[in-house]
C-alpha positions in Angstrom: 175.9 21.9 100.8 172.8 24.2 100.3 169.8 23.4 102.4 168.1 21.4 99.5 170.8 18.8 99.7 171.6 19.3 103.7 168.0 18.7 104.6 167.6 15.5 102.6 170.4 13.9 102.2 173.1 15.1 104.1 171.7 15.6 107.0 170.4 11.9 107.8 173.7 10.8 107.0 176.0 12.9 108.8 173.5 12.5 112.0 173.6 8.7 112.1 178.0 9.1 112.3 179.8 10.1 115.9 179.0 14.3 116.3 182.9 15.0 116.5 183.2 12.4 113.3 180.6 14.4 111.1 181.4 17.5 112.0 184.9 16.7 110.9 183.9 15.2 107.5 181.8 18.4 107.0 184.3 21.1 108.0 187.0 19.2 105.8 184.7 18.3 102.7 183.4 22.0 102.4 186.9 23.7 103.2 188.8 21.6 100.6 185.8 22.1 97.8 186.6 26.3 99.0 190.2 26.0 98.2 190.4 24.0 94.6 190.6 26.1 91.6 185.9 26.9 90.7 185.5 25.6 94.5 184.7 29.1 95.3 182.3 29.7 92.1 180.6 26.1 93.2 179.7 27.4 96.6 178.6 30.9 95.1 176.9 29.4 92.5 174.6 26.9 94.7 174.5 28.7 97.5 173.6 32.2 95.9 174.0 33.9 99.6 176.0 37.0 99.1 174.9 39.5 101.3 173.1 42.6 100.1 174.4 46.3 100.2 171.3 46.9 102.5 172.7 45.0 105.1 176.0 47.1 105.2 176.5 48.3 108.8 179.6 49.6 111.2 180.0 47.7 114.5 182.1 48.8 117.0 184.0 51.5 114.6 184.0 48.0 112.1 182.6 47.7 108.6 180.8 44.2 108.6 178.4 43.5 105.4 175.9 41.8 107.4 174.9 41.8 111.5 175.1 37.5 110.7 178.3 36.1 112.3 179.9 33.0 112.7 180.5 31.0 116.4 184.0 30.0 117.5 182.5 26.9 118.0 181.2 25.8 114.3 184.9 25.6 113.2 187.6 26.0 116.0 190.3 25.0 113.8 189.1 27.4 111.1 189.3 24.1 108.6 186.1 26.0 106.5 186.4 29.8 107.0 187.0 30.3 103.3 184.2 28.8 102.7 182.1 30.1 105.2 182.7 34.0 104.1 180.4 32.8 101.2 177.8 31.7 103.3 176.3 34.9 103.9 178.0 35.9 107.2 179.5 39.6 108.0 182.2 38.2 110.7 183.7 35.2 112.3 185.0 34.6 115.8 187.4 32.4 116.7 187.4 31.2 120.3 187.6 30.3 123.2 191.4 30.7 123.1 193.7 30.1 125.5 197.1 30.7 126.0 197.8 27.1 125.7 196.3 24.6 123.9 194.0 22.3 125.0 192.9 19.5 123.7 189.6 16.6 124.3 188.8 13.6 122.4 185.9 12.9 124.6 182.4 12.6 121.9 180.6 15.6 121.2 176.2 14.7 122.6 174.0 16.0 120.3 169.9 15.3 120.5 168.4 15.7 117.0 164.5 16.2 118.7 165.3 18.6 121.0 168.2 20.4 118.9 170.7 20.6 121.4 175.1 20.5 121.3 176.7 19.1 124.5 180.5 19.8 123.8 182.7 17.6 126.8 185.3 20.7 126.9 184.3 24.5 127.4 188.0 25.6 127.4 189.0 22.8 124.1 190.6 25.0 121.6 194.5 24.8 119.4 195.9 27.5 121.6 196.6 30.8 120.9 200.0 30.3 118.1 197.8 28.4 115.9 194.8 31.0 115.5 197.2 33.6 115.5 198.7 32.2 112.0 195.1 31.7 111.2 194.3 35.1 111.4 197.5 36.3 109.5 196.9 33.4 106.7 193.2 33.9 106.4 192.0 34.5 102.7 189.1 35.3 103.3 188.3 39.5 104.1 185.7 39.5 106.6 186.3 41.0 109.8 187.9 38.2 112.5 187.2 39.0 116.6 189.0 36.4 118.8 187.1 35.1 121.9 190.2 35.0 124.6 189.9 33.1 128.0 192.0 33.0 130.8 193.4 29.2 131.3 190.7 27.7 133.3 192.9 27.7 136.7 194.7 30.7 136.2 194.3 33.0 138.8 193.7 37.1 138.7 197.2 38.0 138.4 198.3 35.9 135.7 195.1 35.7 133.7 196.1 39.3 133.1 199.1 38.6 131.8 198.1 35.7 129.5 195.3 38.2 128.2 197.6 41.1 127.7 200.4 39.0 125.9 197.3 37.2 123.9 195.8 40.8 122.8 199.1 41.8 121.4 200.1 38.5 119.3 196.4 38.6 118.2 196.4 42.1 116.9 199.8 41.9 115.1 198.2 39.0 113.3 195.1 40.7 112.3 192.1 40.2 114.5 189.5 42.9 114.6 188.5 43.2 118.4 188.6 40.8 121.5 185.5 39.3 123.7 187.0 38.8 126.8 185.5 35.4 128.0 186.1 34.8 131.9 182.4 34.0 133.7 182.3 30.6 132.2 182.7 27.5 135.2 183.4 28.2 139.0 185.3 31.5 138.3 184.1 34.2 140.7 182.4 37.4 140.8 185.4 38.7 142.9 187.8 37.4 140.2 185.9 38.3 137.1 185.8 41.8 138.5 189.5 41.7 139.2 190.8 40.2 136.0 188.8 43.0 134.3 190.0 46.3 136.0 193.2 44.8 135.6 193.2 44.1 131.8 191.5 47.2 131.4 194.6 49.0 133.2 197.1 47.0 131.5 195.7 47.9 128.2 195.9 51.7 129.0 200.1 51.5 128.6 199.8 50.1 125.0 201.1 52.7 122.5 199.7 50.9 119.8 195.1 52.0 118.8 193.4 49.4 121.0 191.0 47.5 119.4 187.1 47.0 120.5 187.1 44.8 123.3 183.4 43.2 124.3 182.5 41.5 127.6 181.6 37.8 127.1 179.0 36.5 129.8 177.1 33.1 129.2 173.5 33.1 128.2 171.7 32.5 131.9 175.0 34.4 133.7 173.0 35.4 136.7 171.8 38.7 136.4 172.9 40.0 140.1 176.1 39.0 139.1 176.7 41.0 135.5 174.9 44.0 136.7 177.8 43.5 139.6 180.5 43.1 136.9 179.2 46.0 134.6 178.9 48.4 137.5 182.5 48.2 138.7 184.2 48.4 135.3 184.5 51.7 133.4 182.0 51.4 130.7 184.1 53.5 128.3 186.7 50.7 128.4 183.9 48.1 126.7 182.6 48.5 123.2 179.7 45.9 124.3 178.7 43.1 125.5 178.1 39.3 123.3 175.3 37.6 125.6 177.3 33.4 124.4 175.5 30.5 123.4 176.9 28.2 126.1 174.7 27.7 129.2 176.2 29.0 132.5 174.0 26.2 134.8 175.6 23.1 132.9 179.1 24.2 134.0 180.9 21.0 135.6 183.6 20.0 136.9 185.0 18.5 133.5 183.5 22.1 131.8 181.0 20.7 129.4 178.6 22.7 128.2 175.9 23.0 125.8 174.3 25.2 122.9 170.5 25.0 122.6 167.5 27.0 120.6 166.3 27.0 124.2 168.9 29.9 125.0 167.2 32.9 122.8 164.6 33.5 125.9 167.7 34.2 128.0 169.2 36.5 125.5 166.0 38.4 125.4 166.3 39.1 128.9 169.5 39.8 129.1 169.6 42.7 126.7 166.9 43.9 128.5 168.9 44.0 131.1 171.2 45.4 129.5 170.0 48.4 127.6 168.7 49.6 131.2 171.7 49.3 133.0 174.6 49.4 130.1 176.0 52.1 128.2 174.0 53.8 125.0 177.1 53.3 123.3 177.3 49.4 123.7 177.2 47.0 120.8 175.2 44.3 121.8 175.6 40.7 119.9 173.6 37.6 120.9 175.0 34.1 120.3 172.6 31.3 121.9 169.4 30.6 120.6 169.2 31.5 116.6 167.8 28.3 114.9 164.9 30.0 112.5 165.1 33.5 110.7 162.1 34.2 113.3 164.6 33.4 116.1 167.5 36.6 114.5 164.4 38.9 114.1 163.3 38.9 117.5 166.7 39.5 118.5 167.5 42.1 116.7 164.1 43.6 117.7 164.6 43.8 121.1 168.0 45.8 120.7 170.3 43.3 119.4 173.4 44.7 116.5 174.8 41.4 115.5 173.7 38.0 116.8 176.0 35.0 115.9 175.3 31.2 114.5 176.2 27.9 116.1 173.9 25.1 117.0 171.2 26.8 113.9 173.6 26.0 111.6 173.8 22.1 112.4 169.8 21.7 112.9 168.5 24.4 110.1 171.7 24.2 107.5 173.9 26.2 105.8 171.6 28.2 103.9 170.7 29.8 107.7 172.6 33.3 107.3 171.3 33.9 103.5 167.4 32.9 104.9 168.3 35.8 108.0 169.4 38.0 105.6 166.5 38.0 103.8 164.4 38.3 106.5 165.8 41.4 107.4 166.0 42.8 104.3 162.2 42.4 104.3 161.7 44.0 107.5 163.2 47.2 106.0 161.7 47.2 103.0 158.4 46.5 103.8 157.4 49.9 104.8 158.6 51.3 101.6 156.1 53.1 99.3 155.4 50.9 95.9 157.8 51.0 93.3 156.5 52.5 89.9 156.8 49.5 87.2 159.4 50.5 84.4 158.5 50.8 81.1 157.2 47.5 79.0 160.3 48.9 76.5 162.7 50.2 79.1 163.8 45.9 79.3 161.3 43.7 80.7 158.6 43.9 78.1 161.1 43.0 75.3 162.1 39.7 77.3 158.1 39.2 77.4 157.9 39.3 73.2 161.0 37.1 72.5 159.4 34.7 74.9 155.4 35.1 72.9 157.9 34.9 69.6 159.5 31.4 70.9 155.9 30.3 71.6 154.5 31.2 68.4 157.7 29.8 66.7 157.0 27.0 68.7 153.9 26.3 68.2 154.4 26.7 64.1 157.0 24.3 64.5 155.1 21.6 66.0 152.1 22.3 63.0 154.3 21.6 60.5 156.4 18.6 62.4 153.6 17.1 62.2 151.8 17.4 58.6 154.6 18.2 56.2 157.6 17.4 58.7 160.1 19.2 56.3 160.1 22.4 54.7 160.4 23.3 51.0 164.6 24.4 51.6 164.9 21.0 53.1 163.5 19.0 50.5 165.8 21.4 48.0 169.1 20.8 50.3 168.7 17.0 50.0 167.1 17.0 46.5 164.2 14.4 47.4 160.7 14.7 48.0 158.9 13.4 50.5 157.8 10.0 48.4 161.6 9.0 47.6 161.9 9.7 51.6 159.6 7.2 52.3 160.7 4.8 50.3 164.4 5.1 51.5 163.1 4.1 54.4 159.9 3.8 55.9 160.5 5.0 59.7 162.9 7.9 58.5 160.0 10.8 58.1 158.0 9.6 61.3 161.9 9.5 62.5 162.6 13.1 61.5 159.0 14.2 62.9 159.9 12.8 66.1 162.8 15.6 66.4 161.2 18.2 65.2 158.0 18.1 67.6 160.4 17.6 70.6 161.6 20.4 69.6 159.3 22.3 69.2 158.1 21.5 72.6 161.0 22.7 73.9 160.3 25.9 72.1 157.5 26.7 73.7 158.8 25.5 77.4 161.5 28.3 77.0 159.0 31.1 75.8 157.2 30.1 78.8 159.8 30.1 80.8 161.3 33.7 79.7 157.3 35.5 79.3 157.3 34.4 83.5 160.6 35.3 84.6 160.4 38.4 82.8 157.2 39.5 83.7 157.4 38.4 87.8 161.2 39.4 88.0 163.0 41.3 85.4 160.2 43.6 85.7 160.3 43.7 89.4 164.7 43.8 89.3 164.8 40.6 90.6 168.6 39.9 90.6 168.4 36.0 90.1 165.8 36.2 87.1 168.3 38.0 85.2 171.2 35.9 85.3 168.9 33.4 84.7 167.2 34.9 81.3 171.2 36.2 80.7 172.3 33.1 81.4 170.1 30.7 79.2 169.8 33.5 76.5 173.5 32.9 75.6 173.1 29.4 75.3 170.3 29.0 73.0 171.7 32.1 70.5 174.9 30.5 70.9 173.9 26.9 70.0 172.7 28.4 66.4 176.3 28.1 65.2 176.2 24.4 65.9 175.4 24.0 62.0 179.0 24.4 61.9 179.5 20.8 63.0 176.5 19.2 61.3 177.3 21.4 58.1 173.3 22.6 57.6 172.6 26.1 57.6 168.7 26.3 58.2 167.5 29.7 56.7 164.3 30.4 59.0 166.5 29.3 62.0 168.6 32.3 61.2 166.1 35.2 60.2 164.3 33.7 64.1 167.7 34.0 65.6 167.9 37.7 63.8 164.7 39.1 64.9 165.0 37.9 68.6 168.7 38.5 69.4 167.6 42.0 69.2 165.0 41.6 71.7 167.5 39.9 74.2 169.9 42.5 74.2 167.4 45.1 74.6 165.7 43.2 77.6 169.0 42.8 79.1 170.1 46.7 79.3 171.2 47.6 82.6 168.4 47.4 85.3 169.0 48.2 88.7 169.0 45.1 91.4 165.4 45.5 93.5 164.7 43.9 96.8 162.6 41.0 97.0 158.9 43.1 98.5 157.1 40.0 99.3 157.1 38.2 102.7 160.0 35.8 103.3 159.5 31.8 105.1 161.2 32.7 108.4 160.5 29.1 110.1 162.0 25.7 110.5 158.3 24.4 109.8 156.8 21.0 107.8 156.4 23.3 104.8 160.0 24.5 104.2 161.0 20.6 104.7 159.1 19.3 102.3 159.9 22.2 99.9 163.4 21.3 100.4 162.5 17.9 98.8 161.0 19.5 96.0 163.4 22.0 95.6 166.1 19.2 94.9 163.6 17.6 92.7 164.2 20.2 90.4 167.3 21.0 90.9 168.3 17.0 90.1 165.9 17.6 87.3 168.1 21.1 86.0 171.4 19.5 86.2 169.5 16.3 84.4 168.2 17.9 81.5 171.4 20.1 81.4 173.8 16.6 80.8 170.7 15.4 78.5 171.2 18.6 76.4 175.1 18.5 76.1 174.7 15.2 75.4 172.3 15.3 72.5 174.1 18.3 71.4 177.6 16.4 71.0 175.8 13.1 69.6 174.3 15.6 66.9 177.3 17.2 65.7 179.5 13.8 65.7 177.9 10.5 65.6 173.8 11.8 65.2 172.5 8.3 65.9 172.3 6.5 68.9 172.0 3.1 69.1 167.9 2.5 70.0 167.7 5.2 66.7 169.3 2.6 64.2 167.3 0.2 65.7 163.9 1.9 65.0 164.6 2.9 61.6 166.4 -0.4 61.1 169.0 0.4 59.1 173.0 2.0 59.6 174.7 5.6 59.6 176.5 4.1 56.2 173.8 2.8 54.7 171.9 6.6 55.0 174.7 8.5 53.8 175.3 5.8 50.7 171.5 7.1 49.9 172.0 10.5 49.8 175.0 12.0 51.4 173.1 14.9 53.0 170.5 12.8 54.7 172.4 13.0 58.0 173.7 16.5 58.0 169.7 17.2 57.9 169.2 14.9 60.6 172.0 16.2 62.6 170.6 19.7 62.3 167.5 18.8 64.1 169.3 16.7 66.7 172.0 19.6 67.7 169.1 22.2 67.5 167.3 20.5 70.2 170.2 19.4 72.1 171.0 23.5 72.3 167.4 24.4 73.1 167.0 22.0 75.8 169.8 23.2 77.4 168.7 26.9 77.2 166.0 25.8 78.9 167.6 23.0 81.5 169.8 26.4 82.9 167.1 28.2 83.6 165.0 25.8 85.3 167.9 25.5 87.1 169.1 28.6 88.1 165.0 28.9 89.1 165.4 26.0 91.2 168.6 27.2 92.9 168.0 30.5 93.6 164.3 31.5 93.2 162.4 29.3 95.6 160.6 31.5 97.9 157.3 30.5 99.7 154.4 31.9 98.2 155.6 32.4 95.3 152.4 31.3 93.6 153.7 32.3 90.0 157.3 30.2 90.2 154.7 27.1 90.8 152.7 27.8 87.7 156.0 29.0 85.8 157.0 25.2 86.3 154.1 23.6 85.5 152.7 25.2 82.5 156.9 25.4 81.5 157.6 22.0 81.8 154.2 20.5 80.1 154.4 21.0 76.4 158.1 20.0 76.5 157.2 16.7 78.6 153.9 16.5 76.4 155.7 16.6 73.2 158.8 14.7 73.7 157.1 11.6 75.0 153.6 11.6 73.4 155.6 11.9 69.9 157.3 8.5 70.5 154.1 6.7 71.1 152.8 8.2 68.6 155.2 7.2 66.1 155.9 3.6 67.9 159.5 4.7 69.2 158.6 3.1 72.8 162.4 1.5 73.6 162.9 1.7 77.4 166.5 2.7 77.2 166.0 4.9 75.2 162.6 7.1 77.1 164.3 6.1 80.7 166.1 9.0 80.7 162.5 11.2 79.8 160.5 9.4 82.5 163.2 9.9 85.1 163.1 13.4 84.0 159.0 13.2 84.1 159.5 11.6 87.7 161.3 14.5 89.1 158.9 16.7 87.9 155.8 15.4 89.2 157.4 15.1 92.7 158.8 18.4 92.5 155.5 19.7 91.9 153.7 17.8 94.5 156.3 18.7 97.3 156.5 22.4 96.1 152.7 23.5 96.2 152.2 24.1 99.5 154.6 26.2 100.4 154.9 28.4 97.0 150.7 28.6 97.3 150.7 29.8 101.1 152.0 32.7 102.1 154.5 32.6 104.8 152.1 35.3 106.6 149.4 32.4 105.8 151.3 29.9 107.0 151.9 31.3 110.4 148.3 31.9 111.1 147.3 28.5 110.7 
């Protein structure tokens, strides 16, 4: 459920159902799709979100692959985990737990405008058994800290108890480190300081390597209060402290609470707070607040080490953690001194001649599609001219032309398409850009030995396919993965949702054109006509073959090699849509545009030109044409403006 599809469709949807009913369809839909055999490739593959090697840091003695973790409160039941360890995350939290499980049925309150969460029960959780097997049965391997909470009436004495015996089943099952959650509701000073000191003694008998232990205190916690708290515990027994997305002031009697972007200012002045009167050695993670990239940034400007995602996730979308990441990633690299260009022959510059080579070979194509149509080794393999083809049947030359320009077009879309991404990313180690060109590359060289179906083998389609294999595996020699330089969107703004509509534009249209090219493909190699074909040329498959036997095998050469090229170039238009969008990227916008015109262009202006106007048959074409017009339209704006230009206006 990337952000493309979230923003647009999902979103609406799940919003108009009960909160506690959509959140349970979500956590369920996306959990089950993690756990089929490919569920994990689907997620990967749309979501594109692992984390980079620059993010890499230790926490608390802890290896996590990003500072980006996961609420207790997104998935208490851990239904999704699985598949939220592909989301771009470095840790997840489970929690509140409680020594017994407690359960509400009461509705979850959400308020779209405002983007605010009101859960009915602070303490609700499935008790302390149940995340212990979670924990031990996790397959996932990111690091797992448990948020554990005293039973809400418990008093000093036996909290500590209950956290004690809690700590130990929890760390035979696996977790990572503890936040020890007891300022939430009408517990007070007195007792929070007492439960502490206690816990903290009880945990000096354990034989066993105690495990980080953070101090959990609500967003607006009043300050007098934790500076009372942190001042009578021994700071060496805390790793830190996690400033929690719920608000302290909404605390009733029936312990609802809620989660807000309206929490970040409190976070802010908290680790203020904090850094003055806390350890140098405390980790400090923030949890309330993080809707936008811009929101994590400041954060982790002000002295923040890990901040953690809840309410974001519901208003911004899954695709929140990868969007942070990048954000980050920028602020590091943005002070870097320029990166010398490689070599035009170390790999980019080869990708850059196959794609002038599919242009020119294009554009040939299309000159002789539509003068001569065939060549002089067709004519031969049939053993007609192109009189006795016209008077076989009238239509079948105009029929054949109509192929061969679309094809052509298609040509010249792909060495459009491969000159751009291998001049704006291969060249720049873009990671995407190459398993896009890699990925495309070994469909359209592997779609020459379709001829084994249609039983043709085209001579000039070989000696192309001879002198640009070459070029591909040179261009695709190992180059080192770069970080994206350029500035990164890092806000929920009108811009990034109405890209998201075009986005999915083209991402409908990749998948689209994808089906279209297996389609014509198989149709090519097996039955060549469609129906709307024997129409215009008004005649049958028998009746061709009863003329001359190798009449169709021709045909079917032409079909299958269009069917392969339009997939070579559907895949990377889609892996472009999926994984490249990036605001102001002005050269993605043109790359689409100037791509996607001569293969539009050809295939449609070739039918009116030669009378082939069935609806059926161009619906397909003009759905396709749709898509890209819209995608265009919605996508300009925020691939032309910078997001630096965006937040000035």
């Amino acid at each position: 459920m990337p952000d493309w599809s979230y923003q647009t469709l999902f979103r609406p949807l799940l919003f108009k159902l009960p909160a506690r009913l959509s959140r349970g369809l979500t956590l369920r839909a996306i959990g089950t799709l993690s756990k089929l055999p490919g569920g994990s490739f689907v997620v990967r593959t749309f979501g594109h979100m692992e984390p980079s090697p620059m993010l890499e840091r230790e926490l608390a003695g802890i290896a996590i692959d990003t500072p980006i973790g996961l609420s207790g409160g997104v998935d208490p039941e851990g239904i999704a985990h699985l598949a939220f360890a592909q989301f771009g995350i470095g840790f997840i939290e489970h929690g509140p737990v409680t020594y017994e499980r407690i359960h509400s049925v009461e509705p979850i309150v959400k308020d779209d405008q405002k983007e605010w969460i009101q859960y009915p029960n602070y303490y609700e959780n499935i008790g302390v058994d149940n995340i212990a097997r979670l924990i031990a049965s996790s397959k996932h391997r990111l690091p797992q800290f448990v948020r554990i909470s005293p039973m809400p009436s418990a008093r000093p004495e036996q909290a500590v108890l209950e956290l004690r015996s809690m700590i130990e089943q929890l760390s035979e099952a696996g977790a990572n480190g503890f936040y020890l959650d007891m300022l939430y509701g009408n517990r007070s000073v007195e007792e929070a300081v007492a439960i502490g000191i206690g816990l903290a003694d009880n945990l000096q008998t354990r034989t066993s390597p105690s495990l980080p232990l953070f101090l959990y205190t609500p967003h607006d916690y009043p300050n007098e209060a934790l500076l009372t708290l942190i001042q009578s515990f021994s700071k060496e027994v805390w790793s830190g402290i996690v400033i929690g997305e719920a608000a302290f002031n909404n605390a009733e009697e029936n312990s609802s609470y809620r989660v807000s972007k309206e929490g970040k200012a409190d976070s802010l002045s908290k680790m203020e707070l904090l850094r003055r009167n806390g350890s140098l050695n405390w980790h400090i993670k923030a949890g309330a607040g993080v809707h936008e990239p811009q929101d994590a940034l400041d954060l982790l400007r002000e002295g923040a080490d890990a901040i953690m995602l809840h309410s974001g996730l519901v208003f911004a979308g899954p695709g929140l953690p990868k969007r942070i990441n990048e954000a980050i990633i920028y602020e590091q690299v943005k002070e870097w001194p320029a990166v010398v260009t490689p070599s035009f022959w170390k790999h980019w510059g080869w990708m850059c001649l196959l794609g002038l080579g599919m242009m020119i070979g294009g554009l040939l194509s299309w000159i002789i599609a539509a003068t001569t149509v065939l060549l002089p080794y067709d004519l031969s393999f049939i053993g007609l001219n192109l009189e006795d083809l016209h008077h076989i049947n009238h239509n079948l030359l105009h029929f054949m032309s109509h192929d061969r320009i679309t094809l052509a077009g298609t040509m010249i879309t792909i060495g459009i398409l491969y000159f751009q991404l291998a001049w704006h990313g291969l060249r720049e180690g873009l990671h995407w850009t190459r398993t896009a060109l890699l990925t495309s590359g070994i469909v359209g060289f592997a779609s020459f030995f379709l001829f084994v179906g249609y039983g043709y083998f085209d001579p000039l389609h070989a000696v192309a396919a001879a002198l640009l294999l070459p070029m591909f595996l040179l261009a695709m020699r190992r180059n080192p993965d770069r970080p994206y330089r350029l500035p990164v969107n890092v806000r929920n703004d009108r811009l990034w949702r109405q890209a998201m509509w075009g986005q999915l534009c083209f991402v409908v249209l990749g998948f689209a054109l994808s089906i279209g090219g297996v389609t014509i493909s198989a149709v090519g190699i097996t039955e060549v006509f469609v129906q709307t074909d024997l129409a215009y040329l008004d005649t049958t498959s028998a009746q061709l073959n009863e003329t001359n036997e190798k009449l169709i095998p021709l045909i079917a050469h032409d079909r299958a090699g269009f069917g392969g090229a339009l997939l070579c170039a559907a895949l990377a238009i889609l892996i472009m849509a999926l994984w490249g969008i990036q605001q102001g990227s002005r050269w993605l916008w043109w790359t689409f545009l100037l791509g996607g015109a001569p293969g539009f262009y050809a295939g449609l202006s070739v039918h009116l030109s030669i009378g082939y106007i069935d609806f059926w048959h161009l619906s397909p074409a003009l759905f396709a044409l749709m898509l890209y017009i819209l995608g265009l339209i919605l996508l300009y704006p925020y691939l032309m403006a910078s997001p630096e230009e965006s937040s000035a206006k």
